[in-house]
N, C-alpha and C positions, 0 to 999 in steps of 0.2 A: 504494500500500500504506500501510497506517496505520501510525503510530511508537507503540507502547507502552510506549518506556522511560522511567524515571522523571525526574520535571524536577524543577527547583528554581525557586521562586517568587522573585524577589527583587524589594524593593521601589521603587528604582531605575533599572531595564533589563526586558530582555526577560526571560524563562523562559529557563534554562538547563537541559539535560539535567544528570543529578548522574552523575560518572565512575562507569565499570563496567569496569574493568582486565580485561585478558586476559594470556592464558603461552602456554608453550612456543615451538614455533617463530615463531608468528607473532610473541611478542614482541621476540625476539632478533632478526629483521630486521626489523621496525618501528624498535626501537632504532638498527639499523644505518642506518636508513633518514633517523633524524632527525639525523641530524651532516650529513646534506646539507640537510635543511627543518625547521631546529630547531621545537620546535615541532606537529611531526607526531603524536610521539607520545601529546602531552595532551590535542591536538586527537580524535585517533581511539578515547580513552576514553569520550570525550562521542557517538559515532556511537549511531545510531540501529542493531538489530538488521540489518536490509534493508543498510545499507552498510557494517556491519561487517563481513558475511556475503560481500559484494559485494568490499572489500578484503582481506579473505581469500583470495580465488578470486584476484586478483590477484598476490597478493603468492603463492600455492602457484605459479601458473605462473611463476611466475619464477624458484622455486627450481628446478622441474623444466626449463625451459625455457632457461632462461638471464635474467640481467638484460638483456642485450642484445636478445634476440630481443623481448624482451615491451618494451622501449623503444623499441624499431624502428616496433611497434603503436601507441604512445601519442604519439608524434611529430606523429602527424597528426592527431589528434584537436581537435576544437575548443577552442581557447583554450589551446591547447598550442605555438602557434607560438615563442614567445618563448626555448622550450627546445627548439629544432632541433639549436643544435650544442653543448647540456650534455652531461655525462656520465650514463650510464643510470640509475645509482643516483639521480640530482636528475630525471631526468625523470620516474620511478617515484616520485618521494617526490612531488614537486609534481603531477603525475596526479590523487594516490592526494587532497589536499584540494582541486583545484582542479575533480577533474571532481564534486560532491556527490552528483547521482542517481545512484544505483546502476546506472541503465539506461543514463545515458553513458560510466560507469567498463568498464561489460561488454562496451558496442558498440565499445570503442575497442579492445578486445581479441578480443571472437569475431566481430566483422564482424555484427552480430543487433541484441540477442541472443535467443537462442533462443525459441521460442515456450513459456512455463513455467518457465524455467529463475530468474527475479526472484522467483517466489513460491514456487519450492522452498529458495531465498537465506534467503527470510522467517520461516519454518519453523525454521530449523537453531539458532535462539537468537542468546548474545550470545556463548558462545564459539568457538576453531577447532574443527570436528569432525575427529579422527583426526590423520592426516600431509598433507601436500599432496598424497599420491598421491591419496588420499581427493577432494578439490576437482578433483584432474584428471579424474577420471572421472567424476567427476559433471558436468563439462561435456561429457567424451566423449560420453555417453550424451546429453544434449540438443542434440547436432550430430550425431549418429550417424542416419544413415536403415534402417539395420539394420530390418528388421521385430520381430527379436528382442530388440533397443534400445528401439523404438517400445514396445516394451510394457512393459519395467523402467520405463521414464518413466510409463508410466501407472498400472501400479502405483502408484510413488511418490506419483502424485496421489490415489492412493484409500485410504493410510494416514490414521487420522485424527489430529487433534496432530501438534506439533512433529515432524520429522525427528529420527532419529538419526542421526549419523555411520557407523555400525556398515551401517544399511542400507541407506545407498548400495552396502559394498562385499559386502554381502548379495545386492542386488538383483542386481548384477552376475557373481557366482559362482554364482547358483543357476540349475540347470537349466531350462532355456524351459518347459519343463511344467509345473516347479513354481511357477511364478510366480503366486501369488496375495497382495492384500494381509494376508487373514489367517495365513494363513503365515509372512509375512515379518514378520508383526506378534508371532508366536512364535518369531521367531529374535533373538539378540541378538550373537552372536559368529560369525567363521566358521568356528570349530572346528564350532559348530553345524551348519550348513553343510552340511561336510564327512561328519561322521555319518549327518546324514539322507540325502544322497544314496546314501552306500556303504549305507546300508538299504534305500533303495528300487531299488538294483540286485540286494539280496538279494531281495525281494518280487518285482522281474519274473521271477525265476529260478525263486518257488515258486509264482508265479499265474497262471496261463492268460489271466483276464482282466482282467490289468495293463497295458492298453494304453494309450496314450497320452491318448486319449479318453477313456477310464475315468477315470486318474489325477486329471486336470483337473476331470474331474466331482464325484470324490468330495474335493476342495479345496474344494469351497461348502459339505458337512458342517461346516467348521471352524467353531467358533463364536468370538466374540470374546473375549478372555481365555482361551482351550486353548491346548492344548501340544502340541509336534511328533510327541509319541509316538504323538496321537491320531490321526495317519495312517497310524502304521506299523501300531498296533492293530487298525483298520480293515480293511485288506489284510491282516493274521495271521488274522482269522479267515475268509480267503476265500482259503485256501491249498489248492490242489490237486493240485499238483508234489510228491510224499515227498523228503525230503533226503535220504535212505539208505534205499535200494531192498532192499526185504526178501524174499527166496525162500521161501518156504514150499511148494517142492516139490509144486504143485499138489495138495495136499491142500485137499478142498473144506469141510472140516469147520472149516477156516481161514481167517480172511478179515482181511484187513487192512483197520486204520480209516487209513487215510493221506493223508486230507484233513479239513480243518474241518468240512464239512457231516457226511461221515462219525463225525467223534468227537462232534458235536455231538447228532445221530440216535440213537446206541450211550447216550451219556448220558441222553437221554429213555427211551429202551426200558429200561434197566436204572439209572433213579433213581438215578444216582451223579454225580459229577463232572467226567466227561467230556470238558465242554463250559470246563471252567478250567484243563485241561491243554493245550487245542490251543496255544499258544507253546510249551512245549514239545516238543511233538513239529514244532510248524514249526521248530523250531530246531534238529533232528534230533539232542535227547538223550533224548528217548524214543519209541519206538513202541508200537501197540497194534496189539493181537489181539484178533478176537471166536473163541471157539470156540461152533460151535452144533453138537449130537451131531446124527447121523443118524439117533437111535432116536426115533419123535413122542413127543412131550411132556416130552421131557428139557430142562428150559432150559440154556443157555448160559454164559458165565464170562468175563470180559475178561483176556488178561494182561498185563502192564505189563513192558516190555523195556527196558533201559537202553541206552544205546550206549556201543561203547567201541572204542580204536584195535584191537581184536583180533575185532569183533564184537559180538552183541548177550547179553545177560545177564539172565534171566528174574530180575525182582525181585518182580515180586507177581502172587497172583491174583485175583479178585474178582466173587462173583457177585452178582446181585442188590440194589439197599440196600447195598452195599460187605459186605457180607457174607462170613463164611468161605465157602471152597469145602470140599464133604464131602470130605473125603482119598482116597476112592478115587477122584473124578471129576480131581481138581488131580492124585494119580500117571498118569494116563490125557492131562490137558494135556501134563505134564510131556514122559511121552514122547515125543510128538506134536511140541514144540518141541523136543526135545532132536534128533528127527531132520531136523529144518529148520538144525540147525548154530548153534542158541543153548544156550549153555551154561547151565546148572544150579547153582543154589546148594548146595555140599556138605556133609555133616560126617565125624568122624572117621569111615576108612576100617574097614570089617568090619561085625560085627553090626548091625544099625539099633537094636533092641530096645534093648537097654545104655546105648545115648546117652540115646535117647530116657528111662528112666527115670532115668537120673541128670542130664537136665534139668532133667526134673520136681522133683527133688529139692534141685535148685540153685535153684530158682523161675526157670527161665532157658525160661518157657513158648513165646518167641518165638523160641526157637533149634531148636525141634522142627520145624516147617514154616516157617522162615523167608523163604519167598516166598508164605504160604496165614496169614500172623496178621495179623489186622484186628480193632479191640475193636467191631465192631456186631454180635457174636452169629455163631452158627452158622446155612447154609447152611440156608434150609425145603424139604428134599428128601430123601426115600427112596431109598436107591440101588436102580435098577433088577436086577430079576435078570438074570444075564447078561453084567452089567458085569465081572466079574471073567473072562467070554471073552473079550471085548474091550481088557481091559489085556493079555492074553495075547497077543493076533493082532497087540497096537500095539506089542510088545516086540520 
């Protein structure tokens, strides 16, 4: 592997590397490290990224491991004999300058090392990434024969640039299906993680064809530089499970839009919206109604239901072009929903008349049919004659 840290030219000696300090844990036992091989510490400012990376991983197993166990390892290693019977902390410190390649510091500890595991080293910069739990799994995973291992590794390799810390412990939390590197390349925390997946166990719940297969497949959609929502987006608009199952009392004049394709269709045939409400109604806070009359040539009218912990709640109606509905055909929905057991937006009880003109006079025009006001004009339709039998048979 190639060393691209910066040197220093001097006129006298060789090239020296110019120091590049590191913190947190690693430095505090580094520190601890050099009261046994003074010296260690200013020597390992000057390491190249590759054995920094390398003495890092070292030095995290030994937090988690013990000094002893990971000194037991480095005992035997070449040119190590002379400190058989020191104390672990000096065999660890003098290990840590005397083995230099990265590749004999690794083998003296994972027995390898692994195949990959020195170039994913190389990648990570010049500082610790995360906590040492962070370095332990990242060698888990490159000694792990897991088939589902096998493939976070590979991943890994098919990020491009540097490694983050973060996705090591990405790679390792995320679900075997979701394992792509552009995915992983839109995640940065595992709060992240964590969201996406309780998403995408909402999605198998409202997609039929969320399958495993599916899933994976529609991961090569990702493009480089997107975002995780763009999966969840994806699978929302190919939602065909309703979240809140609606009865509508087999009245045929009824039809519920309860999937995407559905609201998507309704949207085309009646030039409105539609098709930018399906999240919402995947999210089951709204649903939608088509009503198509049984008289030919009478068009249709969508209504717009809210949900709520008591039921559903007729908030709007809409024909055509989001258009008003003509008031006799919207009191004729009205009823229609109202005997499917969604409730009705009311006003003061008694007279209708009274209200209604001392709205008018309020200029409170949206309080008169407050689920039928929409500013694109009034409905282009003649009420049929007749219609007024049919509010009558629908009462």
């Amino acid at each position: 592997m190639h060393d691209y840290s910066p040197v220093i030219n001097t006129s006298d000696g060789p090239r020296v590397r110019s120091p590049t300090p590191f913190s947190g844990w690693a430095l505090e036992l580094t520190v601890s490290l050099d009261r046994e091989s003074p010296g260690l510490l200013a020597a390992s400012f000057r390491y190249g990224p590759e054995r920094r990376q390398a003495t890092f991983l070292v030095l995290a197993l030994a937090e988690i491991l013990g000094l002893d166990a990971v000194a037991e390892h480095l005992r035997s290693a070449i040119g190590m004999s002379e400190f058989t019977n020191s104390c672990s902390a000096t065999v660890l410190a003098e290990a840590v300058r005397r083995l230099r390649r990265p590749r004999d510091l690794i083998r003296a500890i994972l027995a390898g090392p692994p195949v990959g595991l020195l170039g994913a080293l190389a990648r990570l910069g010049d500082d610790p990434i995360g906590e040492p739990r962070t370095y332990y799994e990242l060698a888990r995973l490159f000694l792990s024969r897991d088939p589902a291992d096998r493939r976070r590794v590979k991943v890994l390799g098919q990020i491009g640039g540097n490694l983050l810390g973060a996705q090591v412990d990405i790679v390792s939390a995320l679900d075997p299906v979701l394992l792509h590197p552009a995915l992983v390349g839109c995640l940065t925390e595992l709060r992240q993680v964590r969201e996406l997946q309780s998403a995408m166990t909402y999605i198998r719940e409202r997609c039929s064809g969320a399958t495993n297969d599916a899933i994976r497949a529609s991961l090569k959609r990702l493009k480089p530089g997107g975002h995780r929502a763009d999966l969840v987006k994806f699978w929302a608009a190919r939602f065909d499970q309703p979240p809140v199952e609606l009865d509508l009392r087999g009245d045929p004049t009824l039809i519920a839009l309860d999937s995407a394709a559905a609201l998507a269709d309704a949207g085309r045939r009646y030039k409105n919206c539609l098709a930018a409400r399906i999240n919402e109604a995947f999210l089951g806070a709204f649903a939608y109604v088509e009503f198509r009359s049984d008289r030919c040539g009478e068009p249709g009218l969508i209504a717009e239901l809210r949900h709520t912990d008591q039921g559903f709640v007729l908030e709007g109606l809409y024909a055509a072009d989001n258009r008003r509905v003509h008031p006799e055909r919207a009191r004729l929905a009205r009823k229609k929903l109202a005997a499917c057991g969604v409730a009705i937006l009311a006003q003061t009880p008694g007279e209708r008349e009274p209200v209604i003109a001392a709205a008018r006079l309020l200029n409170e025009h949206a309080l008169i049919e407050p689920d039928n006001y929409v500013g694109w004009g009034n409905e282009m339709f003649e009420v049929a004659e007749g219609l007024q039998q049919i509010l009558d048979e629908a009462a």
